[in-house]
N, C-alpha and C positions, 0 to 999 in steps of 0.2 A: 459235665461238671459234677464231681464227686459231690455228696450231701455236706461233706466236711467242711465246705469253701463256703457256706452258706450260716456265717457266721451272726449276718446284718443282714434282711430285706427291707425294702421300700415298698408301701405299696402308695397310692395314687387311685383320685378319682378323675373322671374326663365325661366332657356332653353331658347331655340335658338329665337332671337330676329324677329321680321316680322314687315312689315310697317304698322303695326293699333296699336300696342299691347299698344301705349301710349293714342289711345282712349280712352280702358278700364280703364286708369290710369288716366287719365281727368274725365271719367265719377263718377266716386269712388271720387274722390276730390271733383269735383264742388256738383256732387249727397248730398253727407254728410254734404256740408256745409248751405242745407236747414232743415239740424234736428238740433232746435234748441240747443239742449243736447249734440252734439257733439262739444266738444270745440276745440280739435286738431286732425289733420290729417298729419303723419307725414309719409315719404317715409323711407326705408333703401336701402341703397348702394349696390347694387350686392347681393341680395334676402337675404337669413338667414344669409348669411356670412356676411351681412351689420349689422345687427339684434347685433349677437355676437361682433361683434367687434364695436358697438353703433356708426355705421356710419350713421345716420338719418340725414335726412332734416326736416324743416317744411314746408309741402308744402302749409300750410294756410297762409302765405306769400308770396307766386305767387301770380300774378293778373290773375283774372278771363282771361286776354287777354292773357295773355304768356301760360296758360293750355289749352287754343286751338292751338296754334300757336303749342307748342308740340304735341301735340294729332294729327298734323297733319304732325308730323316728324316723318320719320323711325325710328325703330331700338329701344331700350329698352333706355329710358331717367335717367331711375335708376341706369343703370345698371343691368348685370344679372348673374346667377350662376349655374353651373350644383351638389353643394353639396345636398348630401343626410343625414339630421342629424341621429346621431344615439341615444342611449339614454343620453350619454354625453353631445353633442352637444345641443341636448332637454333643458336639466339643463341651457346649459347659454342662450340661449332661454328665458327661462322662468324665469331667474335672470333680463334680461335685462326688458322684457316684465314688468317683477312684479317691478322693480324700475321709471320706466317710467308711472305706471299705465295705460297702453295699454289693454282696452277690448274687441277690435275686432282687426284680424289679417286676411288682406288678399293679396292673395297669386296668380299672375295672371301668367299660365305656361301652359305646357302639364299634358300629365299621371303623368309622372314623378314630377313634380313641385303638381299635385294634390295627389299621395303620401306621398309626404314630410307634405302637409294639415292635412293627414290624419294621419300620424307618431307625428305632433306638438297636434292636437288634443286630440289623446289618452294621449298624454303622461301631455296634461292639465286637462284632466278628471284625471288621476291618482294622481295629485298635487292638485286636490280637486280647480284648481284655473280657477274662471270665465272667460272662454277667447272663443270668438267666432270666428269661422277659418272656413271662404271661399273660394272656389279656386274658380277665375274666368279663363275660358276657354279662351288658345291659343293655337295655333300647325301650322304648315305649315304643317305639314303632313295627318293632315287632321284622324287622330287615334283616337280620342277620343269616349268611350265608349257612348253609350245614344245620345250621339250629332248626328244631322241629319247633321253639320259643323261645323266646329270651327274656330274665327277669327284668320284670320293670313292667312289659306288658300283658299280662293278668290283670293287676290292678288298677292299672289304667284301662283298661276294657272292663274292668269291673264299674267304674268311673261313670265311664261311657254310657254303658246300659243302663245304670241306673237314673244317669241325668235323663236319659231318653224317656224312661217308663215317664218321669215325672212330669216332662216336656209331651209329652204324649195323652197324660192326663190331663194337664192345662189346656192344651189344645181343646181336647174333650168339652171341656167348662164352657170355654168360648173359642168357637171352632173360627177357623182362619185356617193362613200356609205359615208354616213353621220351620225353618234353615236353623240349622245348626251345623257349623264347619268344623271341623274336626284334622288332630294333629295325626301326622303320620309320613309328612313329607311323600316319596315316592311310591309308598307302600298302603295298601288300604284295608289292613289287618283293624286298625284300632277303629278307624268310622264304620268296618262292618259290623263292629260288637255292637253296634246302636241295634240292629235288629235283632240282638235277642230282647230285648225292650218289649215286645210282642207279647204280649198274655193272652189276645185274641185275633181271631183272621182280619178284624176292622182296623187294630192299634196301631199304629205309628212306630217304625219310621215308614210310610207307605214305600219310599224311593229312598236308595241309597248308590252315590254315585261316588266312585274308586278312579285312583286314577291308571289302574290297569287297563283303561276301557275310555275311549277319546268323550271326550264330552260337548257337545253340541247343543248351543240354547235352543235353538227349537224344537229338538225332540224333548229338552226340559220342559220349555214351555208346553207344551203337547203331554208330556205325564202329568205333571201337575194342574195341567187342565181335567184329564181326564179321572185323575183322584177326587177333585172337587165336585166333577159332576156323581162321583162313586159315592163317595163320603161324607159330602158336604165340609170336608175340610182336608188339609192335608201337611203331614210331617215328614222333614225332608232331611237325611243325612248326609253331608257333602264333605269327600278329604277336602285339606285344604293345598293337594298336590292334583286337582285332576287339572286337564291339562289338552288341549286341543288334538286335534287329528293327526298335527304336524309335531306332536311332544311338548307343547309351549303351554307353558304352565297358565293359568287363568289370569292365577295371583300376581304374575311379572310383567302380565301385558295391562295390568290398571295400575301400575305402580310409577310414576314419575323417575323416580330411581331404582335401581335394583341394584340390592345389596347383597353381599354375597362372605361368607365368614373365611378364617382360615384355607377351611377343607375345599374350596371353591362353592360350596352349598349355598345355591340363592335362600334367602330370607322367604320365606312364606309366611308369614306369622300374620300376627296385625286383622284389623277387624275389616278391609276392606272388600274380600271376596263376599263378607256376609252381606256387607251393606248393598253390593252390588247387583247382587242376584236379587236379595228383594226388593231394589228397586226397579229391578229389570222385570220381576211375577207382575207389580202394579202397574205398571207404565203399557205391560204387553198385554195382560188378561185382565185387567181394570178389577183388580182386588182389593179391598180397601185395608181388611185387615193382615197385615204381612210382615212377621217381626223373624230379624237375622239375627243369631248370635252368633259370636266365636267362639270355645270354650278355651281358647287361651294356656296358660301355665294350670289351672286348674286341675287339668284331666291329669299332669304329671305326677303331684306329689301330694293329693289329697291327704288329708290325715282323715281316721275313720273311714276311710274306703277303701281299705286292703285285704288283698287274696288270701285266705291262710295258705294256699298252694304255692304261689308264687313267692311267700316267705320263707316257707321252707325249701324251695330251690333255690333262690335267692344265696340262703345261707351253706347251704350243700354245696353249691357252685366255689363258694369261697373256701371251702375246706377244701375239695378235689382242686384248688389250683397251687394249691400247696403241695397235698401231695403228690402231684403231678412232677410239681417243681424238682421233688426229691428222688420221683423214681424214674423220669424220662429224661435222657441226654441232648435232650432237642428243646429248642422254645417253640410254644406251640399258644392254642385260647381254648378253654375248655368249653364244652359243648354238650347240648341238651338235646336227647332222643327220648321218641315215644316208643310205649316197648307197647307188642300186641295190640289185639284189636278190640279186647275185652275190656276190665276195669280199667282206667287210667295208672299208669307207673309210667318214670323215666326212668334213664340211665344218664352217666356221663361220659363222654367222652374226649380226648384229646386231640386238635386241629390243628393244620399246620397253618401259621398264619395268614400264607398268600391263598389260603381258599376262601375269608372272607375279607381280609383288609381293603377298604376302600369300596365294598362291593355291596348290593342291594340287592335284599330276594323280595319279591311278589307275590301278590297273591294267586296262590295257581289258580289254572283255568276252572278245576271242579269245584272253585268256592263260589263261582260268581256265574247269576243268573243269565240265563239266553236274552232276559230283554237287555242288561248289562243295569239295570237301578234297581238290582239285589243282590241278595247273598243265598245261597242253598241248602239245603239241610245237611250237606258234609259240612261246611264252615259252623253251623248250629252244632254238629257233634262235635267239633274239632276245640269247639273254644270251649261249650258249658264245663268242662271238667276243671279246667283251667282257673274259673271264677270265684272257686271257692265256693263253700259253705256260706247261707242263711242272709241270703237275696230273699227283698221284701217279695211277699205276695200279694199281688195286686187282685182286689175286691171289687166288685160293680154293686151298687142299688139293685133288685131287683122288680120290677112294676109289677106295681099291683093299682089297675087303675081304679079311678075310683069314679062312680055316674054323676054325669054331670046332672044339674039343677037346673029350671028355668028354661032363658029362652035356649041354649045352647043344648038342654036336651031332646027342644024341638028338632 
C-alpha cells in the first residue's frame, strides 16, 4: 500500500495496561503527524470493542504537550480490551474501518493483542480492502516471541525488585517465610527480577520458582526448610504460572472454577496460590510466622516506578511502527533487539505477524539455576541494563558491639 492511501489511521490499545504503553501511543501520534499525507489520527476506546462500537477520538486535537504529559502516565489512556474478534466481529471492523476511511490500523498489546493484528489482517486481505495492521509491542510479561524485551516489562521488573529489596528488609526486622507471587502467566521473566533484590549473599529472595521448571511441594518444602535452618528466615519468589510436572497450573487446581478470557487464557490472578502455599509452609514445617502476598495489578502500572530505558523504547517503538507502516508493503509488529555484547543498545525491527501472534516465549535454559529456585548471573546481566537508572541503595547498621555490664558480663 502506497504511503498516499494512508490518509486516516487508527490506533488502539489491547491486554493488561503497564506504565509506558502510552509512550508508544505518543510516539504513533506525534511520529505520523510529520507525514505530510497523513491527515488524521484518530484513537478507539477499549481497542476493537472501541473500533465497533465507533468510540474514537481525535487525537490530532491534543497538543503536542498534553501527548507527552500522557505518554508519561500509567496505565492504557485509551482504554483497553481483552476481546478476540472472530469473523463477525472482523465484518464490523471493517464496516467501521471502510466508512471512516482508516488505512492504517495499529494495534499496541501482547501476543494476544498481536493476534487479533493478525485475525484483522487476514480477514482485510480476504475483503480485498487496503488496510495496513501493526502490532506494536507491549507485555509485562515479558513473552513475546523474536523480542530480546518488550515495553511494559523493565518497569514492571523494576517494580518487582524494588518491592522485594523492601520485602526482604522486613523480613530482615522480623524474620519469618515470606511468599510473594508474582505476575507473568507462563513466562518467569518478571518474578525472576525479584532476585536482583539482592544487595547481599544472605538477602532475599532466597528461592525463586518459574514456571519453566515443574514445581513440587516437597522439594518446596525441603528449600525452605533448609533456608530457615541457613538464615533463620526465608524469602520466597513464586510466578503465579508455575505449574505441576504434568503442565497443570497450581493456580487452577485450588480454584473452584476456572475461568478462562477471550484468548482461551485461564485466569491466574487472585490471592489464592499465596494463601495456599502458606498455609501449606505452617501446616508442613510448623512455622508460626508465614505471610503470602500477591502483588496483584500493582506490579503493572505503578506510578513513580518507571524505567527511563523502557520509556524510551517504549516511545521509539511507536514512532518505528509508523514508519514502518510507510515504508514496508507488508503488515508486520515491530520488534526489539539487543545489539552486541558490550554497553546496552537496541535496534528495531520489523516481524511478520505469525512468528509471534498467539505465541509464548520462556525463559531460556541459561537464565535459570541447576537447582531450578533461581535465576543466574546471565539473567542478573540480561535484565540490570533494562531497569534504568537510580535504584535505591540499600545500607546495613554496622556492629559495633558494645561490653556488657553485670551479671551478663560474668
Amino acid at each position: 500500500m502506497p504511503p498516499s492511501e494512508f490518509r486516516k489511521i487508527l490506533v488502539a490499545q489491547g491486554g493488561g495496561p503497564t506504565a509506558v504503553i502510552n509512550q508508544s501511543l505518543t510516539g504513533i501520534a506525534l511520529e505520523a503527524r510529520k507525514a505530510a499525507h497523513i491527515g488524521a489520527v484518530y484513537g478507539a476506546f477499549h481497542g476493537v470493542r472501541g473500533i465497533v462500537n465507533q468510540d474514537l477520538t481525535d487525537l490530532g486535537k491534543e497538543t503536542e504537550q498534553d501527548l507527552v504529559k500522557v505518554a508519561e502516565t500509567p496505565s492504557a489512556a485509551l482504554g483497553s480490551t481483552r476481546d478476540k474478534p472472530d469473523r463477525k466481529y472482523c465484518q464490523e471492523i471493517f464496516r467501521v474501518v471502510q466508512a471512516h476511511g482508516i488505512g492504517a490500523f495499529f494495534y499496541i498489546g501482547g501476543n494476544d493483542s498481536a493476534d487479533t493484528v493478525r485475525i484483522v489482517s487476514e480477514a482485510a486481505q480476504a475483503a480485498n480492502y487496503p488496510l495496513r495492521c501493526i502490532h506494536v509491542p507491549k507485555t509485562i510479561d515479558n513473552d513475546l516471541m523474536v523480542n530480546d524485551h518488550t515495553p511494559g516489562f523493565p518497569s514492571a521488573a523494576r517494580f518487582v525488585t524494588q518491592a522485594f529489596m523492601g520485602a526482604n528488609l522486613d523480613n530482615l526486622s522480623l524474620p519469618g517465610v515470606y511468599i510473594g507471587v508474582v505476575m507473568g502467566r507462563h513466562a518467569g521473566f518478571l518474578t525472576a527480577a525479584a532476585a536482583l533484590a539482592k544487595a547481599e549473599p544472605e538477602d532475599g529472595p532466597h528461592l525463586v520458582y518459574l514456571p519453566e521448571r515443574p514445581f513440587h511441594l516437597e522439594s518446596f518444602f525441603r528449600d525452605v526448610k533448609q533456608t530457615m535452618e541457613r538464615h533463620g528466615r526465608c524469602v520466597v519468589a513464586v510466578s503465579e504460572g508455575i505449574a505441576d510436572g504434568k503442565g497443570v497450573p497450581v493456580a487452577t487446581s485450588l480454584a473452584t472454577h476456572v475461568e478462562k478470557d477471550a484468548h482461551g487464557n485461564v485466569e491466574l490472578g487472585g490471592g489464592a496460590l499465596a494463601d495456599y502455599l502458606g498455609k501449606a509452609v505452617k501446616d508442613t514445617l510448623g512455622l508460626k510466622r508465614v505471610r503470602g502476598d500477591t502483588f496483584g495489578y500493582l506490579q503493572r502500572s505503578f506510578a513513580g516506578c518507571v524505567s527511563d530505558v523502557d520509556q524510551r523504547e517504549a516511545r521509539a517503538a511507536g514512532e518505528k511502527a509508523v514508519q514502518f507502516a510507510l515504508a514496508q508493503d507488508r503488515d508486520g509488529s515491530v520488534s526489539i533487539h539487543r545489539q552486541g555484547s558490550g554497553a546496552y543498545s537496541a535496534t528495531y525491527g520489523f516481524t511478520a505477524l505469525e512468528e509471534l501472534a498467539g505465541k509464548t516465549r520462556h525463559m531460556p535454559d541459561a537464565f535459570i539455576s541447576e537447582t531450578a529456585n533461581g535465576v543466574t548471573q546471565a539473567f542478573h546481566d540480561y535484565l540490570k541494563p533494562l531497569l534504568g537508572s537510580g535504584l535505591p541503595e540499600i545500607r546495613r547498621l554496622r556492629r559495633h558491639p558494645v561490653a556488657a555490664i553485670g551479671e551478663k558480663a560474668k
